[in-house]
Structure formats: structure tokens, C-alpha cells
N, C-alpha and C positions, 0 to 999 in steps of 0.2 A: 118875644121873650116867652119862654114856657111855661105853662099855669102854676107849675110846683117846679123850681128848676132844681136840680140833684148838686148837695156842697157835698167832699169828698175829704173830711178835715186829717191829716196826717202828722200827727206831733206826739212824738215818747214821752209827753207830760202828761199825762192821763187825766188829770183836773183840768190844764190849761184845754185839753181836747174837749171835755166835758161840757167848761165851760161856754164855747162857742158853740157848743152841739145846743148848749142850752138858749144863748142869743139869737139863734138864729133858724131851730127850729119851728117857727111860728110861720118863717115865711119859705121854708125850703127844706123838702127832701134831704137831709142831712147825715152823713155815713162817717163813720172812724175808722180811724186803721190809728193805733199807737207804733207801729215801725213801719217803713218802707217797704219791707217786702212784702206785708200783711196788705199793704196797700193797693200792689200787685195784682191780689187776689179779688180786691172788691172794685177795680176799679175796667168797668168796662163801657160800653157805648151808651148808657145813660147817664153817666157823668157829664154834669156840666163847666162845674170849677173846682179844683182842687185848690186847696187851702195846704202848703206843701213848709213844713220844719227846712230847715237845712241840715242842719247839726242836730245828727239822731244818730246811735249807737250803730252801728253793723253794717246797713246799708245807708248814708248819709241821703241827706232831700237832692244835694247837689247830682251825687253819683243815679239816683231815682228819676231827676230832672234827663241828663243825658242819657236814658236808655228809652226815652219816652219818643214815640215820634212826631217829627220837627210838624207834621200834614195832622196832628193829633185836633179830633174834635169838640175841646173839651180848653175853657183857658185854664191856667197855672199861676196861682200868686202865692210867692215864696212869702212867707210871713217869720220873719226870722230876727235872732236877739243879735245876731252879726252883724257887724259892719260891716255894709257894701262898701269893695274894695274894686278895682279894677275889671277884674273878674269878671264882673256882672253883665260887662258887655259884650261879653259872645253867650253869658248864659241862653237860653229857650223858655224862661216863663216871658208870663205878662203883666204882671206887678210886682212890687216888691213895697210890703208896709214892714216896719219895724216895728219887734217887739218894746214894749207892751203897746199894743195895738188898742184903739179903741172900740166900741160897737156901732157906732156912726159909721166910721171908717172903713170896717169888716165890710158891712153891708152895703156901702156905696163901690167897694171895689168890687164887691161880687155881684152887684147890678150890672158893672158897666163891662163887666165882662159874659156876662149870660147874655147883654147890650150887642157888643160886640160882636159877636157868634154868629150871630146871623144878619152878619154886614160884610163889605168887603174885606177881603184878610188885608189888604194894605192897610185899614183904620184898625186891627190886631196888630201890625208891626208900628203905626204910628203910635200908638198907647204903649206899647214894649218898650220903645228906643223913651216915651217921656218919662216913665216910671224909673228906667235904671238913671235917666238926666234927673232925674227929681232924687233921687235915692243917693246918688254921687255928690250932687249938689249940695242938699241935707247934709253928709258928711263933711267934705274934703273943702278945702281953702281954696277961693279961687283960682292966685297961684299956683298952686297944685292941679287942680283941672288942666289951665292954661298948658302944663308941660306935657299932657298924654297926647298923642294920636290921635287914644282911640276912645279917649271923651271927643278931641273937635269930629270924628270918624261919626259918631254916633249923633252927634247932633248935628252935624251935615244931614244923616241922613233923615234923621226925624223932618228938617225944614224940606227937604226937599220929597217926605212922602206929604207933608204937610198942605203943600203949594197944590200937589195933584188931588189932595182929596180934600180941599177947604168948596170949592164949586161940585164935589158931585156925592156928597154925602148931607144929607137935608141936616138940618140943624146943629154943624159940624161945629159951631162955636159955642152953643148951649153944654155939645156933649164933652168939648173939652176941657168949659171951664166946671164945669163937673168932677169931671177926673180931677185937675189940677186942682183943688179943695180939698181934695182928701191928704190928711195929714201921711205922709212918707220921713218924716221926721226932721222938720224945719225946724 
């Protein structure tokens, strides 16, 4: 992990941006952009995690997600007041916490994502496919899941990137029961 790892906060609330500028400068290199495009501007190869709005005036988080690219070296956690719908599983972040998000929470998702980075990209797509299953979960009824595709699609694949990286990622059940702690809005 990096001595000062670089957070990249992106949200048109300007206090709520402030705020976490303010939580979490203590332990991280910490940048604002209040819209997406401005985000554009500051956002380059020492970025480590972006902290990404959805729902922002002009150019949206979602529309900023899809022009980012898929090989980016830098994680993505949408931190957003919307309800994860569907959607969310072909999104390209790697967490998703709901708004009002706590400071525990902030910080452990942006740990395990700085974590991450310099692991194999398969434990980035296992932590991707648990966060949107945690996030769907959180919301929707389990009958409801039951009916999608591309809920079982998604957790097919989470068990099965699961299976390959439980023996060759050292301490792979410390790291996940980490992750799965962090509140996603149970």
C-alpha cells in the first residue's frame, strides 16, 4: 500500500465533498473535483481511489464511470444516495457504499481498495461482483433477485473467481471478511 495513498473525492455537494476531504485527510492525499468534468482534469496516474457521486448535474458519475478505462489504475467506489438497481452489474466501479455513508466505512473501503491495487486484478473483480451482491442485496427482496439473470450471472461469477483465489491470495478470508463488514446498506 502507498505511504500517502491519493483519494480523488467527486460530488456537486460541496460540504458533503468537504466533509470527507475533511475525514480523511489525516491519512490520505485527498483531491475534489465538485463535477465530473473538473474531475477529468485532476484525475491522473497518481490517483489511487476515486470516491465517485452518481447523480451530479451535467456530466453524471455513471456517464464519468463509462468513459474511464476498463485496464484503469486506480479503484472506483460510487458512493451514491441511489438505489442500486440492476444496472449496477455491468457497471466498472469496485464498490458501491450508500449514501449517508459513514467514516468507518469511507476508510475501510478505501483501504481495501489501495489493498487491492497491488494484488491480482481477479481479487478487483472478486470484491466488484461482492460490493454490487452486497449492494442489490441491501436493497431488493430476495424474490426479486431470485428473478434476474444477471443477479445469479454475477454471483455465479463472484463463487467462481472465489474458488480460484481462496488458495493463492494469502490471507484471502481475513481480506474478505473485512470487505463484507463494511456497511453497503443492510
Amino acid at each position: 500500500m502507498p505511504e500517502n495513498p491519493t483519494v480523488l473525492v467527486v460530488d456537486d455537494e460541496e460540504k458533503l465533498a468537504d466533509m470527507y476531504s475533511l475525514w480523511l485527510r489525516s491519512d490520505y492525499d485527498v483531491r475534489t473535483a465538485n463535477d465530473a468534468r473538473d474531475a477529468v482534469g485532476v484525475l491522473d496516474e497518481s490517483v489511487d481511489v476515486v470516491l465517485l457521486d452518481r447523480r451530479m448535474p451535467g456530466l453524471s458519475g455513471d456517464r464519468l464511470l463509462d468513459e474511464l478505462p476498463a485496464d484503469r489504475p486506480f479503484g472506483v467506489i460510487m458512493v451514491s444516495a441511489v438505489d442500486p438497481d440492476f444496472d449496477i452489474v455491468d457497471m466498472e466501479f469496485d464498490d458501491y457504499l450508500p449514501k449517508p455513508v459513514q467514516h468507518d466505512d469511507l476508510r475501510a473501503a478505501i483501504d481495501h481498495q489501495v489493498d487491492a491495487l497491488d494484488r491480482d486484478r481477479r481479487l478487483r473483480q472478486y470484491l466488484a461482483a461482492r460490493a454490487k451482491l452486497g449492494a442489490l442485496e441491501a436493497r431488493k427482496p430476495s424474490h426479486v433477485l431470485a428473478e434476474h439473470a444477471a443477479y445469479d450471472d454475477l454471483r455465479s461469477t463472484a463463487d467462481r473467481l472465489e474458488s480460484g483465489l481462496r488458495d493463492s491470495v494469502p490471507e484471502f478470508d481475513d481480506l474478505v471478511d473485512g470487505f463484507a463488514a463494511i456497511d453497503r446498506g443492510s
